[in-house]
DRENTI-606883 format. One record per residue (C-alpha): y, x, z. Coordinates in steps of 0.02 Angstrom, whole numbers, always signed. Layout:
{pt {Y X Z}}
...
This chain:
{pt {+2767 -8171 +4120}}
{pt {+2602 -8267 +4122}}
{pt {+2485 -8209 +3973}}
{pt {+2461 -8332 +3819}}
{pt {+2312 -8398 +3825}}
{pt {+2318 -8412 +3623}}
{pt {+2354 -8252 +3598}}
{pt {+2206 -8192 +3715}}
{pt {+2097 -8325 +3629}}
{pt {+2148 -8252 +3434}}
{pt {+2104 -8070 +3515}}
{pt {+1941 -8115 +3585}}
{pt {+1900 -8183 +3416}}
{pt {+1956 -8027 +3342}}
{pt {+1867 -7897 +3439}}
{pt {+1698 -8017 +3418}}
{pt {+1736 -8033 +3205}}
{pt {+1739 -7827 +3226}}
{pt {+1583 -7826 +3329}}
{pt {+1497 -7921 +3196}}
{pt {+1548 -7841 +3071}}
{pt {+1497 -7663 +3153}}
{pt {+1316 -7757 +3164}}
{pt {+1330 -7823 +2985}}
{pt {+1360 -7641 +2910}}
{pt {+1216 -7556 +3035}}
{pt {+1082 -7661 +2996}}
{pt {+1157 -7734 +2819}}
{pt {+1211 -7572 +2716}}
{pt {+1045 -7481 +2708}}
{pt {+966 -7640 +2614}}
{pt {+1109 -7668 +2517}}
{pt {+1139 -7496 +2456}}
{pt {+956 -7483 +2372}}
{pt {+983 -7649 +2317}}
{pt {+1127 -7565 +2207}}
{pt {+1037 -7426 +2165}}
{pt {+886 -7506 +2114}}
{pt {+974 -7647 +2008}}
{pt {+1090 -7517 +1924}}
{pt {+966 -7387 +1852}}
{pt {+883 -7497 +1721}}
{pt {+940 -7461 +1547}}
{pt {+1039 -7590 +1463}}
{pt {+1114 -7565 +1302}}
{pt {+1238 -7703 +1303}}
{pt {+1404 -7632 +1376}}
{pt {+1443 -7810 +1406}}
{pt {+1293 -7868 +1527}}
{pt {+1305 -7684 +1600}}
{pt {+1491 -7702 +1652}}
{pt {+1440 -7872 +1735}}
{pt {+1319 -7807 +1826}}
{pt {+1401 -7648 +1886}}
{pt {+1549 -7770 +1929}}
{pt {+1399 -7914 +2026}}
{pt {+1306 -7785 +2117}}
{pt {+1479 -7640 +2150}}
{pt {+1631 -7742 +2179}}
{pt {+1572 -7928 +2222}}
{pt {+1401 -7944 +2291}}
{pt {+1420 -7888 +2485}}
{pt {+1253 -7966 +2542}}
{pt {+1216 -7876 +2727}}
{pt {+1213 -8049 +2790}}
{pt {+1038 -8086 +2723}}
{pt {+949 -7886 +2787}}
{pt {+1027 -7933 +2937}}
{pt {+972 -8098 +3005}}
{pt {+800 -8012 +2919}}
{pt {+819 -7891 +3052}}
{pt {+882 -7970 +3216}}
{pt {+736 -8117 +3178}}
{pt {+613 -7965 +3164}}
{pt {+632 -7886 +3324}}
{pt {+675 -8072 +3431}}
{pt {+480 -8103 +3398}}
{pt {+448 -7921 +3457}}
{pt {+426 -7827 +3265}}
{pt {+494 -7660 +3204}}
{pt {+646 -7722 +3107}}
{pt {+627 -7578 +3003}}
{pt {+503 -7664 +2927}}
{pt {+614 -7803 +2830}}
{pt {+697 -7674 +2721}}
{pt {+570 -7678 +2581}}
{pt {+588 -7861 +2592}}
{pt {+783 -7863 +2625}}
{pt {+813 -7781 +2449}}
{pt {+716 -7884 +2326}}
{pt {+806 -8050 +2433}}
{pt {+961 -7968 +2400}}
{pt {+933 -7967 +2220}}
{pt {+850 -8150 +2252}}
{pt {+1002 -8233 +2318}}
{pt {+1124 -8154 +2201}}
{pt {+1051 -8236 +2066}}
{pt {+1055 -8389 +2150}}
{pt {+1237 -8363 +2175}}
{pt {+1282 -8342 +1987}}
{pt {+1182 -8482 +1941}}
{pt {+1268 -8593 +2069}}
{pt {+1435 -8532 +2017}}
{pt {+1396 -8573 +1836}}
{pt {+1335 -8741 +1893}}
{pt {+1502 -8780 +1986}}
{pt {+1599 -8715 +1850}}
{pt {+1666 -8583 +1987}}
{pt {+1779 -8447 +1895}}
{pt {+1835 -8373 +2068}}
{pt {+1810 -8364 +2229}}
{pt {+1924 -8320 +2366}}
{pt {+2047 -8213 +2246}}
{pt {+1897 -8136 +2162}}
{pt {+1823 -8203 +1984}}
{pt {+1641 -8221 +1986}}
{pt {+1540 -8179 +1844}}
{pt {+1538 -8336 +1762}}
{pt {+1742 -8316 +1762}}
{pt {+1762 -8160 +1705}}
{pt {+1608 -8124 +1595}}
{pt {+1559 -8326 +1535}}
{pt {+1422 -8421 +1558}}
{pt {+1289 -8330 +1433}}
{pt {+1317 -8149 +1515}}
{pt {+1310 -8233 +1680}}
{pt {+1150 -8333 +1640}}
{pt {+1092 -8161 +1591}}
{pt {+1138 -8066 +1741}}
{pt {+1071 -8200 +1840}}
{pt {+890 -8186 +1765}}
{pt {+894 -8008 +1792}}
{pt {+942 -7986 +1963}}
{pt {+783 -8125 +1995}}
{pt {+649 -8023 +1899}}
{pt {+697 -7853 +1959}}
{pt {+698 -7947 +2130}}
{pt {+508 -8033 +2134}}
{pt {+462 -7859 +2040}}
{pt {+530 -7754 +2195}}
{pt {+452 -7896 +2308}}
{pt {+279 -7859 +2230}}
{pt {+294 -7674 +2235}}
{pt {+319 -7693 +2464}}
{pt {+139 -7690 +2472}}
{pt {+148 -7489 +2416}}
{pt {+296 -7479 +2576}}
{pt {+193 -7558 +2704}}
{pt {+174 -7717 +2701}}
{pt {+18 -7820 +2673}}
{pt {-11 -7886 +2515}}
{pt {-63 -8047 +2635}}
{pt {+123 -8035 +2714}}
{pt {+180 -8028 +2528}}
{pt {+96 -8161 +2451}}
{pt {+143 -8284 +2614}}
{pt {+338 -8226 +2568}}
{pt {+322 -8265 +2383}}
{pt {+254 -8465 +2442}}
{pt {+384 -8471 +2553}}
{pt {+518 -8404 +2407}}
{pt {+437 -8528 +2322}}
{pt {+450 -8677 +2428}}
{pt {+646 -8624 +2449}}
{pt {+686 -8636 +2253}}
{pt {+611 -8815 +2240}}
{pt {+702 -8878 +2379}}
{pt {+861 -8774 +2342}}
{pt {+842 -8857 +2167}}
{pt {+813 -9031 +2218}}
{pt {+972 -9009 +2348}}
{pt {+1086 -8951 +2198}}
{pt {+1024 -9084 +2097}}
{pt {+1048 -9221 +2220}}
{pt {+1226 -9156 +2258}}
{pt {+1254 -9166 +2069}}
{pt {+1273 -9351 +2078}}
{pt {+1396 -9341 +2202}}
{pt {+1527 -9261 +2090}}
{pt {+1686 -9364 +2047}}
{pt {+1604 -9507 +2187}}
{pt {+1719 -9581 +2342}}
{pt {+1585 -9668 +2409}}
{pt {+1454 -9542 +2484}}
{pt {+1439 -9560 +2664}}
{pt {+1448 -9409 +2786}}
{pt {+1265 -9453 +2831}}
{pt {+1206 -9436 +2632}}
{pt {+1289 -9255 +2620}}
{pt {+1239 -9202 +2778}}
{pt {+1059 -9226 +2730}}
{pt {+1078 -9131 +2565}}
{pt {+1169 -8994 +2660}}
{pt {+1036 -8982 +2772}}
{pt {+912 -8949 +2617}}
{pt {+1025 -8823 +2556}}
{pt {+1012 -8713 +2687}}
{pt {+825 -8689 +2644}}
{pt {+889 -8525 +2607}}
{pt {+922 -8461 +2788}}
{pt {+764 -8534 +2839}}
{pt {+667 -8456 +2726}}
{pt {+748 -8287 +2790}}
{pt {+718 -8312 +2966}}
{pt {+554 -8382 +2907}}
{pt {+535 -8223 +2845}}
{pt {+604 -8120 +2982}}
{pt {+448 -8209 +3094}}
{pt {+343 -8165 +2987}}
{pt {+356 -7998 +2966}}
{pt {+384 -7963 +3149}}
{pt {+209 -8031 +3180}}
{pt {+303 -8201 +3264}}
{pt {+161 -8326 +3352}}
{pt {+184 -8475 +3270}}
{pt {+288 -8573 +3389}}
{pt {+395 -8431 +3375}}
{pt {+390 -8430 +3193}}
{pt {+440 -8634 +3191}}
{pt {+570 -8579 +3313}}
{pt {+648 -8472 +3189}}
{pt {+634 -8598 +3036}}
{pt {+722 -8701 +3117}}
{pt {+854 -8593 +3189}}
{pt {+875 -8533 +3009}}
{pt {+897 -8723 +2952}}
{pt {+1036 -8760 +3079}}
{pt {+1126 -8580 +3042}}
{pt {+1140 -8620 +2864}}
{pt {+1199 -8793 +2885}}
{pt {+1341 -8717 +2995}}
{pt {+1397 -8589 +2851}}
{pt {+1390 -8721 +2721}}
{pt {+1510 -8854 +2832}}
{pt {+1599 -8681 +2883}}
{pt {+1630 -8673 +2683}}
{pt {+1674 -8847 +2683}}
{pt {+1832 -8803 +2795}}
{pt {+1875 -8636 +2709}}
{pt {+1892 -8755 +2526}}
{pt {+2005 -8856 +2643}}
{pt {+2125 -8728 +2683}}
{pt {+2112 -8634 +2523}}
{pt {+2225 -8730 +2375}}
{pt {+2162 -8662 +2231}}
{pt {+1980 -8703 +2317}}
{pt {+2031 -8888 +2359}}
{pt {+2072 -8917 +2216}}
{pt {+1914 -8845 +2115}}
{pt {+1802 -8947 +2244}}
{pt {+1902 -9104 +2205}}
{pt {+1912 -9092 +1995}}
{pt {+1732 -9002 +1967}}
{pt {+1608 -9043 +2128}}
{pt {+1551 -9145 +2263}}
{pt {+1698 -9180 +2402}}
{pt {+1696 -9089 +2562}}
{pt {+1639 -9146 +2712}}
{pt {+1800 -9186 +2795}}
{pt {+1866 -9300 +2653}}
{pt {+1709 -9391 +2650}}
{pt {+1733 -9430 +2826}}
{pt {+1920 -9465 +2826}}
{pt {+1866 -9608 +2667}}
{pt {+1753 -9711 +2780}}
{pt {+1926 -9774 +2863}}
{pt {+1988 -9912 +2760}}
{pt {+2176 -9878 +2773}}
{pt {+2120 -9700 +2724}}
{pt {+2039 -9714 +2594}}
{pt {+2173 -9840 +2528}}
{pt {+2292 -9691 +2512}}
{pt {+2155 -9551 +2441}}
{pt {+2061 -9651 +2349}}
{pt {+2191 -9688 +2203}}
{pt {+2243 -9483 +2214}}
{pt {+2058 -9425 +2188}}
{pt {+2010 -9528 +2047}}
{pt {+2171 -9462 +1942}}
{pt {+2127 -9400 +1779}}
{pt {+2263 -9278 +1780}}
{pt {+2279 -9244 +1990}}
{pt {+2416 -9146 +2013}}
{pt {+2468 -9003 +2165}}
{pt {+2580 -9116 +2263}}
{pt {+2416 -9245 +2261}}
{pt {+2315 -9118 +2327}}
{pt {+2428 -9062 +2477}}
{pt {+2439 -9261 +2512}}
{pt {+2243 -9272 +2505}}
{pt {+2237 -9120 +2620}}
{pt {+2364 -9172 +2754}}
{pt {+2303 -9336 +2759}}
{pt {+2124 -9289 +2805}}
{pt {+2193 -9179 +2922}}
{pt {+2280 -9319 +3006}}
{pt {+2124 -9442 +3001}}
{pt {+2033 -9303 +3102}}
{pt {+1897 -9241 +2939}}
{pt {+1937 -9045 +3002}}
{pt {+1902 -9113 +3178}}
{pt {+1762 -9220 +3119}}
{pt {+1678 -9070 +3024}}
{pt {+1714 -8954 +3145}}
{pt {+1630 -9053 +3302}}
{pt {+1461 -9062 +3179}}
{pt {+1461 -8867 +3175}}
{pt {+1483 -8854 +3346}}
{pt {+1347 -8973 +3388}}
{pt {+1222 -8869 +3273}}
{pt {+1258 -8720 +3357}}
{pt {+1210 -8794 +3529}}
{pt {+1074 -8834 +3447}}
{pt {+1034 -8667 +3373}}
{pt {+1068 -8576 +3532}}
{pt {+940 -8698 +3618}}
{pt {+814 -8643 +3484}}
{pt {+806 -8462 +3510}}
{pt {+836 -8448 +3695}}
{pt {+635 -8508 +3681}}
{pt {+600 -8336 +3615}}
{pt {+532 -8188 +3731}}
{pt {+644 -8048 +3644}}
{pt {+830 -8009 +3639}}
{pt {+917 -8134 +3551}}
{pt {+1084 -8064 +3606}}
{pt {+1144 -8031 +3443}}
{pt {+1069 -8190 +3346}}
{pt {+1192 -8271 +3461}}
{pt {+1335 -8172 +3417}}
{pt {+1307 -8191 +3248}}
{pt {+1289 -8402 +3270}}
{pt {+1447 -8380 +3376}}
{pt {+1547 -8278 +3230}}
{pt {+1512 -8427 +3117}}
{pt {+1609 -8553 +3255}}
{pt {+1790 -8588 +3138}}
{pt {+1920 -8551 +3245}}
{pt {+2023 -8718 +3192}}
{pt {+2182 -8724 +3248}}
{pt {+2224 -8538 +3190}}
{pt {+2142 -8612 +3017}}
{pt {+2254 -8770 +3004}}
{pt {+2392 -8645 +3020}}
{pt {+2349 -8555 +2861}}
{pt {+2319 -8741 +2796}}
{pt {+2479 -8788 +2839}}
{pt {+2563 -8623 +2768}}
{pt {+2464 -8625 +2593}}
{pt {+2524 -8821 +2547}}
């Protein structure tokens, strides 16, 4: 019997999703665990804003991802990643917040079978959740200097946190406008996507930084960062597209995904979606008829050749650097969407 090369395929993906995740939880945990710890010993009297947070920083926040790529960027320009975990935790912190702002933003009351703050708590326990997760954050971020690091390293950090929230805020305000719009070109949201993952940048920034990175190296690993967290965000855009309940939030409450914005520049396309996604009242069956027909005029293809081609890109980027990189590529690799197993689940969820 000659071997399948599907099945083979689906277990090579397997055993390099385990890989990654064994990396994830070696150089993730540590940061994440004083993250929780840290967070969850202030006193607050509310039972309300304390169960949210218990329930943000216990059950939903899984941030290794961030210590991580802190920590593989650290020793590719030849640092001591245990350097980034003073760093790692107050980011942690950082990012959360951005996530619970973002989700009240978007109007997001789950995510992936799990209800984020703003869905289970509302939006004024969230807002407040939010705001403490960022000052305990730039509080811990101060307090590095008395773990190690400079108070020169520090300050550079905070400008760079800095730059990131202006752009990050100018990217979610431009992507604002595109809510409830058919005509946004693939172009237009790839260029906001592009400032959205200042984020990722400013951790590999970061990660240069910290490792005492030249400064080629250090522009190396911006813009590695950039192209990394343009792949997650289009990687997104594909998960919403196999997810129903996600669909169908992107298509009522925020900007389209990639793939339908592609499949609308087709005229005989956009003939057929066009009339479902401006319904007031757009039902299930319209969404499994907006998601098959995308499908068919190649958007998961479409979306899925742009990740690819970043990737390239990133690997190109960080093969330039004089350290092992063997695991920055893994982790770039373990972001690749493994379509055809995905339009399965598609095709089994509508």
């Amino acid at each position: 019997m000659k071997p399948d090369p599907k099945k083979r395929k689906a277990e090579v993906h397997k055993e390099m999703m385990e890989q990654v995740k064994k990396i994830l939880t070696e150089r993730g945990s540590k940061a994440l665990q004083e993250a929780r710890k840290q967070i969850l010993q202030e006193e607050i009297e509310c039972k309300q804003a304390r169960k949210a947070l218990t329930y943000f920083m216990s059950e939903y926040w899984q941030d290794v991802f961030g210590p991580t790529l802190l920590s593989l960027g650290c020793e590719a320009v030849g640092g001591d990643s245990s350097l980034t975990t003073p760093i790692a935790v107050p980011l942690i912190l950082i990012s959360g917040a951005i996530d619970i702002h973002d989700d009240i933003i978007d109007q997001s009351k789950s995510k992936w079978l799990r209800p984020t703050v703003f869905g289970k708590f509302g939006k004024d326990i969230a807002l407040l959740v939010g705001d403490a997760l960022f000052f305990k954050g730039f509080k811990l971020l101060y307090e590095a200097v008395e773990k190690g690091i400079s108070a020169e390293k520090v300050a550079a950090i905070v400008d760079i946190i800095e730059k990131t929230f202006f752009e990050l805020g100018d990217a979610e305000a431009l992507e604002l406008s595109f809510r409830g719009r058919i005509d946004i070109t693939p172009e237009k949201y790839l260029y906001v996507m592009r400032k959205k993952a200042a984020d990722v940048e400013a951790c590999t920034h970061i990660s240069a930084l910290l490792g005492g990175g030249s400064k080629e190296e250090v522009e190396t690993l911006k813009e590695y960062g950039r192209l990394l967290g343009m792949m997650i965000i289009l990687r997104d855009d594909l998960l919403d597209m196999i997810d129903f309940d996600e669909a169908m939030h992107r298509i009522r409450k925020e900007s389209l995904p990639l793939p339908i914005l592609y499949a609308l520049q087709k005229p005989e396309i956009k003939s057929i979606l066009s009339p479902l996604l401006q319904k007031k009242g757009i039902k299930k069956r319209d969404v499994k008829t907006i998601l098959s027909t995308t499908d068919e005029a190649g958007g998961l293809d479409f979306c899925t050749k742009i990740i690819q081609e970043l990737a390239e890109n990133a690997y190109d980027r960080i093969e330039k650097l004089r350290y092992s990189v063997k695991y920055l590529k893994l982790l770039t690799k373990s972001v690749l969407p493994p379509l055809n197993e995905w339009r399965n689940l598609a095709t089994a969820n509508v």
